[in-house]
C-alpha angles and dihedrals in degrees: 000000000000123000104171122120109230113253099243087055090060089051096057089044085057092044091051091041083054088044091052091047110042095031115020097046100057100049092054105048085056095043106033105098115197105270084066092261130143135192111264084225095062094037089054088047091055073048093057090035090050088054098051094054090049098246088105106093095353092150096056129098108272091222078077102051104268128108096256095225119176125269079247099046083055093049092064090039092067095034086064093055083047083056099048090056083214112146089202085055090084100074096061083091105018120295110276094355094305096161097073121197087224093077081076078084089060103119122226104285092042081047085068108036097034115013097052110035087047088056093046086055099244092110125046118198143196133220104230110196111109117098132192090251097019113074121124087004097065090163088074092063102144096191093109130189123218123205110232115160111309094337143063127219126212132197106179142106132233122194141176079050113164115217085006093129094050100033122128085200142002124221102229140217124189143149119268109162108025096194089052094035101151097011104065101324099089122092134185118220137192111236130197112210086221089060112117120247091029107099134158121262129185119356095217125220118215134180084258098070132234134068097270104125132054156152122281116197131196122196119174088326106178104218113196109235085245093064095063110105114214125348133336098257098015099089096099084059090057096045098055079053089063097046092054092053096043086056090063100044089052098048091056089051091050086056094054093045092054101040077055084053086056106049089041094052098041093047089057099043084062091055113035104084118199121179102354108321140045106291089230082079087066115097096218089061093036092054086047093050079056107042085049080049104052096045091052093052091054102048084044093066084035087053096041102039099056086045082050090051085039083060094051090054089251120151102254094181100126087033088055093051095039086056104043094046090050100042093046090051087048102045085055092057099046091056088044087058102034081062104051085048089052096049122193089347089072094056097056120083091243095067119082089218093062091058085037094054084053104051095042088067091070095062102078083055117049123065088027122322131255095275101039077053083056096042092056102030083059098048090059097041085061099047100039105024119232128333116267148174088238 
């Protein structure tokens, strides 16, 4: 086995390392108000930025205009964003994975008006699949889509959307056979923000801070044919596509986030001195920096060697959700811990470990949470047997 990153991916990790710290930081540090929000107009122009220097749209064909990076390549990309702890950071690829490998199902003529533009960074787009009473069971949406002519119309509503009140265009599910649902009713749509009946709802407030994620709502929103991506039916299909890829670019967010936890913790633990020495002398701190360690390590060969089998064109459908339950769970502990090591320094807003212990919250819930991970993992464990090299 080798387990040596090519050199030229090294060097893209260190450009983008450069990129977050000369450019990102500071404007953040001018933008950013106190309930963690920034300007859309400063968050399209680290779009724009992040296109010129080639990160915007790396993992996508080049035949399409992106840069066509590995799984893998991309892995360490947005590691790198968990590890700056920088909120604008995000948009350097599309706030919350925006920019969705399933518009590669986009036809000819969406091609044009969706795929590329959303790759050039002029559109921004959401993935609108989460219902009210539909989370980890995606299969129960109740937005539904009647055929009428050359239209549908839907009547619906999506929340917990990320990038939904920005979006140029949301990326649709909706029923449209209630008998078939999940085995051949469910369609995915291209929505324009513009089109009529199609309005924003909430903008919801989370732990985690911003104004990223809201409430789409569809009343009687006539969709021409040709907007629809894909099949007709074949939208759950697409969905659960989306939700593979989303468990790897998380993991590798958690990673950064709690590499960040680490360094944090261990550079504190030198220089906070209690009775007398540096608490990191003390062996209940120095047990806490390696557990932190070991656990890190771990979830690190889980995360990179199912980007490494998604490059070889392998199913990494057990890897993904290995990665993403234990990573999430990790990442939960490290900023538990970075916490207790920082004291009542971690508690206070000033601190980094107090937005990261937030956020991190949030982990065992996106992209599946941590018992649908288990459902599935074990309905794979008892069909298939353990997980092995070969």
């Amino acid at each position: 086995m080798d387990f040596t990153i090519p050199y030229e991916l090294r060097d893209l990790v260190s450009s983008l390392k450069k990129f977050i710290n000369n450019e990102i930081k500071p404007l953040q540090e001018s933008h950013q108000d106190e309930n963690g929000c920034i300007p859309e107009e400063i968050r399209k122009k680290v779009r724009l930025r992040s296109r010129e220097l080639g990160f915007y749209g790396a993992d996508f064909p080049e035949e399409c205009g992106g840069g066509g990076l590995s799984n893998l390549g991309m892995t360490l990309l947005r590691e790198e964003i968990g590890r700056s702890g920088l909120e604008l950071a995000d948009s350097i690829f599309g706030e919350a994975g925006a920019m969705s490998q399933i518009l590669l199902e986009c036809n000819g003529e969406q091609k044009e008006r969706y795929l590329l533009p959303a790759i050039r960074a002029e559109k921004l787009s959401c993935f609108a699949l989460t219902e009210p009473n539909a989370g980890s069971d995606a299969a129960a949406i109740e937005t539904k889509a009647q055929k009428e002519g050359d239209e549908f119309i839907l009547n619906g509503r999506k929340h917990f959307i990320s990038n939904g009140p920005y979006a140029d265009f949301a990326i649709v599910f909706a029923v449209t056979d209630r008998e078939l649902r999940a085995k051949g009713g469910i369609t995915c749509f291209l929505v324009d923000r513009d089109t009529r009946g199609f309005s924003l709802g909430r903008i919801q407030q989370h732990m985690g801070g911003g104004d990223r994620l809201g409430e789409l709502i569809f009343e009687d929103c006539r969709v021409p044919a040709r907007n629809v991506l894909g099949k007709v039916g074949a939208g759950f299909l697409l969905a659960m596509k989306r939700v593979g890829e989303g468990r790897l670019r998380l993991t590798a967010l958690f990673m950064g986030m709690a590499d960040k936890c680490l360094q944090l913790a261990l550079d504190y633990a030198k220089q906070r001195v209690q009775f007398g020495k540096p608490i990191a002398r003390y062996q209940a701190i120095q047990w806490m920096l390696v557990d932190m360690s070991v656990e890190i390590h771990a979830s690190r060969l889980m995360l990179y060697h199912a980007a490494w089998k998604a490059d070889q064109g392998m199913d990494i459908i057990r890897e993904s959700g290995m990665a993403k339950l234990y990573s999430s769970e990790m990442l939960c502990r490290a900023a538990d811990k970075a916490l207790q090591i920082h004291g009542g320094m971690g508690y206070m807003k000033e601190c980094p470990i107090e937005g990261i212990y937030r956020k991190a919250r949030a982990s065992r819930i996106g992209e599946g949470t941590s018992e649908i991970q288990r459902i599935l993992l074990a309905r794979k464990l008892l069909q298939d047997g353990p997980l092995r090299f070969f």
